[in-house]
PAGUBA-181231 format. One record per residue (C-alpha): residue in one letter; x, y, z. Coordinates in Angstrom, 2 decimals, always signed. Layout:
// residues N
+-----+---------+---------+---------+
| res |      c1 |      c2 |      c3 |
+-----+---------+---------+---------+
|   A |       X |       Y |       Z |
...
+-----+---------+---------+---------+
//
This chain:
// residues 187
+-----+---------+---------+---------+
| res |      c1 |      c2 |      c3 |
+-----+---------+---------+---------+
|   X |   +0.00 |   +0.00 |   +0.00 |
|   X |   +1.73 |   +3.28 |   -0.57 |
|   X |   +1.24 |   +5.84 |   +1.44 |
|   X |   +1.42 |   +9.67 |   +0.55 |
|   X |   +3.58 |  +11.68 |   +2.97 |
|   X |   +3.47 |  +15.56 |   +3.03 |
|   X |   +6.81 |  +16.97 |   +2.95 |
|   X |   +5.98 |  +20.25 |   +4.16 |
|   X |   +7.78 |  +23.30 |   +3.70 |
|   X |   +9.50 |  +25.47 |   +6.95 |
|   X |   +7.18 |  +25.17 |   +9.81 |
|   X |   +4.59 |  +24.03 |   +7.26 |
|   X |   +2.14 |  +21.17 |   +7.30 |
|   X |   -0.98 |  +20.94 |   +9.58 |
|   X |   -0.47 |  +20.73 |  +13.66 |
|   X |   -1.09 |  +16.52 |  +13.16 |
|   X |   +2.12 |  +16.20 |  +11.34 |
|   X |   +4.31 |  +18.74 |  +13.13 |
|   X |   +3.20 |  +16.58 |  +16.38 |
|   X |   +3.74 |  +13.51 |  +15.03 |
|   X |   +7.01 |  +13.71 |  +13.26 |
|   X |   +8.24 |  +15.18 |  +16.86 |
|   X |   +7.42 |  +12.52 |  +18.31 |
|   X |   +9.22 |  +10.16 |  +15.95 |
|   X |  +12.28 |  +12.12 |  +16.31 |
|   X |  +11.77 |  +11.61 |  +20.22 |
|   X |  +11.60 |   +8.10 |  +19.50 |
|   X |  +14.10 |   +7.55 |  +16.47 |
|   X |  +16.79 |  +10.22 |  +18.03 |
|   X |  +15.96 |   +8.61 |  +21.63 |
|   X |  +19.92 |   +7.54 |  +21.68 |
|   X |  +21.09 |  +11.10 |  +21.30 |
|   X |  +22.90 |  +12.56 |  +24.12 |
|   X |  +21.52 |  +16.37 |  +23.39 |
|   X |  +18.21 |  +16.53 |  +21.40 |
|   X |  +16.99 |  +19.90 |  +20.87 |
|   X |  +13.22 |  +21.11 |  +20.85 |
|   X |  +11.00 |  +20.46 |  +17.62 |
|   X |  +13.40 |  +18.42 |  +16.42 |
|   X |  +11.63 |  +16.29 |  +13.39 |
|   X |  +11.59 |  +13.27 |  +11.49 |
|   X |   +9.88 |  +12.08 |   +8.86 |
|   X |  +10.21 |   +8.38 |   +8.00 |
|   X |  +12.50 |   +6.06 |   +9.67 |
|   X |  +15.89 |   +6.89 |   +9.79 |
|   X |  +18.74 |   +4.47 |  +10.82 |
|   X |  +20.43 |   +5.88 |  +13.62 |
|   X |  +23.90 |   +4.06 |  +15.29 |
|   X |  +24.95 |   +6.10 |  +18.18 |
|   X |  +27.89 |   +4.73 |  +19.94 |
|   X |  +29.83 |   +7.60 |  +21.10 |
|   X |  +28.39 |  +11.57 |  +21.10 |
|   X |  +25.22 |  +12.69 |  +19.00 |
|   X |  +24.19 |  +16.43 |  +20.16 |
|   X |  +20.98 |  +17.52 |  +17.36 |
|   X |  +20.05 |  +21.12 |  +17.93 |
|   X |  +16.44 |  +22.77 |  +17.86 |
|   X |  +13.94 |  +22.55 |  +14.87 |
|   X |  +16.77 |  +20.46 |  +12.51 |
|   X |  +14.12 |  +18.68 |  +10.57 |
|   X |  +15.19 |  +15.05 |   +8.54 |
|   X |  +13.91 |  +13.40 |   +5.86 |
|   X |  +14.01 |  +10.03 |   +6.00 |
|   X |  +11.27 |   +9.13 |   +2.93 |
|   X |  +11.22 |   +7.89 |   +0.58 |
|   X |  +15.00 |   +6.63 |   +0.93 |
|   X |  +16.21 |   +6.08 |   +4.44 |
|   X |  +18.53 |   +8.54 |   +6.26 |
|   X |  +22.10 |   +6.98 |   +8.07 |
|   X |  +23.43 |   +8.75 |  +11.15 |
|   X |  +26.26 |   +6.30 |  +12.55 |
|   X |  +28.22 |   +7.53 |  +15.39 |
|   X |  +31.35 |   +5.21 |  +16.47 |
|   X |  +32.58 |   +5.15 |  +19.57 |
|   X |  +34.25 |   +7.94 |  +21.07 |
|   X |  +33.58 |   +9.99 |  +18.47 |
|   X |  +31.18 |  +12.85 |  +18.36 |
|   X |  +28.38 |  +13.96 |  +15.71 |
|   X |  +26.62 |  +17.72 |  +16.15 |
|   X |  +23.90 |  +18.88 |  +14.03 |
|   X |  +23.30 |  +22.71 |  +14.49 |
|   X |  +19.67 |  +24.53 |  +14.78 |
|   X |  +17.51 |  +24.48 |  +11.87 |
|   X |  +19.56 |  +22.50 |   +9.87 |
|   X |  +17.72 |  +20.31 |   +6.97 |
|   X |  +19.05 |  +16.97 |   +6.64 |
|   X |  +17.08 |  +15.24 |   +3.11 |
|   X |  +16.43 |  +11.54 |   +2.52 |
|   X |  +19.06 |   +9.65 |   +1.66 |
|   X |  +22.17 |  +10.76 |   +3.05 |
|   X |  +24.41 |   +8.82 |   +5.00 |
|   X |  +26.67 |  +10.71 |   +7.81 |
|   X |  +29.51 |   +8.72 |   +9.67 |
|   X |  +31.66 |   +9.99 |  +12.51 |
|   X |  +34.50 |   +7.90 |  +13.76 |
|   X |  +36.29 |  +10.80 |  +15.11 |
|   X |  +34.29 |  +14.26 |  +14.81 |
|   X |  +31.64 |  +15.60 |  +12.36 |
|   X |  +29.94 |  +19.38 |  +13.03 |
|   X |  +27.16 |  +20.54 |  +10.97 |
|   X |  +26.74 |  +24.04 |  +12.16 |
|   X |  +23.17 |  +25.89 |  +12.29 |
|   X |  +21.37 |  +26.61 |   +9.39 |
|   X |  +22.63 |  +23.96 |   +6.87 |
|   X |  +20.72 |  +22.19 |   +4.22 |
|   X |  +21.59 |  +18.56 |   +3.15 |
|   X |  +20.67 |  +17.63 |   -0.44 |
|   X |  +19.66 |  +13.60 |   -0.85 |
|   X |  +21.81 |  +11.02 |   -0.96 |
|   X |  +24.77 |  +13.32 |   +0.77 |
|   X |  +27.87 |  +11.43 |   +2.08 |
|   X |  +29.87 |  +12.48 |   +4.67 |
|   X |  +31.90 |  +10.49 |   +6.38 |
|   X |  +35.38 |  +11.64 |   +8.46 |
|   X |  +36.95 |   +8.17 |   +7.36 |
|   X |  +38.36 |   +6.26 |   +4.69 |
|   X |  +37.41 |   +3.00 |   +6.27 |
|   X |  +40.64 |   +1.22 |   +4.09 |
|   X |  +43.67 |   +1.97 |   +2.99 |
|   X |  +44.53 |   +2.85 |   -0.94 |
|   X |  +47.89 |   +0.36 |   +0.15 |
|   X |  +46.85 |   -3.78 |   -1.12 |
|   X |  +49.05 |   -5.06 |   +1.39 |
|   X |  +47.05 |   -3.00 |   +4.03 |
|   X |  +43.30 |   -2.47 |   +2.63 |
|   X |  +41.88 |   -4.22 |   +5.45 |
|   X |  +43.56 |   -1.85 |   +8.42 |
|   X |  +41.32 |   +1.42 |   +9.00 |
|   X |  +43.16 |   +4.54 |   +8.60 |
|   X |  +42.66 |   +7.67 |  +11.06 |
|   X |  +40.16 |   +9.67 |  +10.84 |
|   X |  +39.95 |  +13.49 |  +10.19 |
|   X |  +37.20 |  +15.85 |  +11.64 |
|   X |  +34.80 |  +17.08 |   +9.59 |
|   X |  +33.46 |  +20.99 |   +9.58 |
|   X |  +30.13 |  +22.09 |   +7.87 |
|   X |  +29.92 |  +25.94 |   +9.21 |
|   X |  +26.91 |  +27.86 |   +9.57 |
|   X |  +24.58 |  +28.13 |   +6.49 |
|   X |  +26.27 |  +25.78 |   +4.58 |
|   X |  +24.20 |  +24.14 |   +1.45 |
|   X |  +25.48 |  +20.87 |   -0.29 |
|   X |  +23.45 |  +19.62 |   -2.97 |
|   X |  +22.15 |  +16.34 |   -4.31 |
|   X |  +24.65 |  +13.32 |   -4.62 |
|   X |  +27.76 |  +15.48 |   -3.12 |
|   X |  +30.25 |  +13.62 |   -1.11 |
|   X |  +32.45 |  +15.13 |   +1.84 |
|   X |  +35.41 |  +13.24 |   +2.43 |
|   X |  +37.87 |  +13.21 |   +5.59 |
|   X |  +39.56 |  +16.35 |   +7.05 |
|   X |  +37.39 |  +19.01 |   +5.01 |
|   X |  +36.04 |  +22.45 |   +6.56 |
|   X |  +33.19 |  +24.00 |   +4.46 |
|   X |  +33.18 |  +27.57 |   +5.20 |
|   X |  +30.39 |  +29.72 |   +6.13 |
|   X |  +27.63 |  +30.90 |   +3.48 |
|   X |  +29.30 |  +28.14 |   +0.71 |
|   X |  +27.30 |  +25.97 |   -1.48 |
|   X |  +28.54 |  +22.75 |   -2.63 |
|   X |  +27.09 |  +21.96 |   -6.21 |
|   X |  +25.16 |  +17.94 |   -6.77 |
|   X |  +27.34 |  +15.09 |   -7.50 |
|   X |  +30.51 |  +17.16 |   -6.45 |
|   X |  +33.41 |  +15.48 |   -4.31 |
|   X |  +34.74 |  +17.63 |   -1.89 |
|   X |  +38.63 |  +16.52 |   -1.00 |
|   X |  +39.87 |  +20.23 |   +0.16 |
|   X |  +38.63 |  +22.92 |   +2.69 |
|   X |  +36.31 |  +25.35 |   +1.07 |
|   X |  +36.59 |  +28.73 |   +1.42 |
|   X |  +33.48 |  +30.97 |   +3.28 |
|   X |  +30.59 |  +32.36 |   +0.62 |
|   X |  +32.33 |  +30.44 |   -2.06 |
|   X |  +30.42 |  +27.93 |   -4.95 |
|   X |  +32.40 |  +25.04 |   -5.41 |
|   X |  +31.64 |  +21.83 |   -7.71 |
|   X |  +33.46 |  +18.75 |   -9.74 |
|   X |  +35.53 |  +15.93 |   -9.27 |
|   X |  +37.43 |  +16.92 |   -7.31 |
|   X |  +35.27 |  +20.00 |   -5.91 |
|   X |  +36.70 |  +23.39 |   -6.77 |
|   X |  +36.27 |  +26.82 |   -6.47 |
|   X |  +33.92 |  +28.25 |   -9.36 |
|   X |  +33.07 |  +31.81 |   -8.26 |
|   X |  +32.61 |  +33.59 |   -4.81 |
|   X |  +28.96 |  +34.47 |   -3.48 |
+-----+---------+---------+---------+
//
């Protein structure tokens, strides 16, 4: 049976749905050490917390029709800033340290992960390299299909273009896209 779900826009959508997709964050974020007020969720995310998830007030995520990964290892740490949009889709590993600052919006099917999980070496493919923090900053946009990779800051005001592969810090109110992500203009 499919089932229609109202994605609605900010603060949209009647009372019913604001309530209930609170309470599914209450539920599905329940392993969070820090959950913010009117947090919500829509769908059923997959949510691994073993070491530090902090989620900030009203960060709404999308977990329809594809489902949403949050995996936290342990001992490392994964904040999500206020009013941040998270979309379906996207998968978001910390092994060491991943911010999102406030005011972000997550395209679907996002990566962003702080580790390599192998090693580019044959004879050692199988032993996990370190890991490298990860830094969205406030009002940060990445679009569809992007991928943030190990070690990266995203400056403040930047927007990340879909399907790019971000290897290298990005500079504050800057557009960057490709493969490898690079700088196309400033904003």
């Amino acid at each position: 049976m499919l089932r229609r779900v109202r994605i609605p826009e900010t603060g949209g959508g009647s009372v019913w749905d604001n309530l209930c997709a609170v309470a599914r964050a209450r539920w599905h974020l329940r392993g969070a050490d820090q959950l913010g007020n009117r947090v919500r969720v829509w769908g059923k995310p997959a949510v691994t917390a073993a070491g530090t998830l902090r989620i900030g007030d009203r960060v709404r995520i999308f977990s329809v029709p594809a489902r949403t990964e949050l995996a936290v290892q342990g001992g490392a740490t994964l904040d999500i800033g206020s009013e941040t949009f998270i979309n379906y889709g996207c998968s978001i590993s910390a092994g060491e340290l991943v911010r999102i600052g406030p005011r972000c919006n997550i395209g679907s099917h996002v990566i962003i992960m702080d580790n390599d999980f192998h090693s580019l070496d044959p004879e050692h493919r199988l032993d996990v390299p370190p890991s490298a923090p990860i830094i969205v900053e406030e009002n940060v946009w990445i679009g569809v299909r992007a991928t943030v990779l190990r070690g990266v800051t995203i400056g403040a005001g930047s927007v990340v273009a879909a399907g790019s592969v971000v290897t290298k810090d990005v500079p504050p109110r800057t557009l960057v896209g490709g493969l490898p992500a690079k700088v196309i203009r400033e904003l």
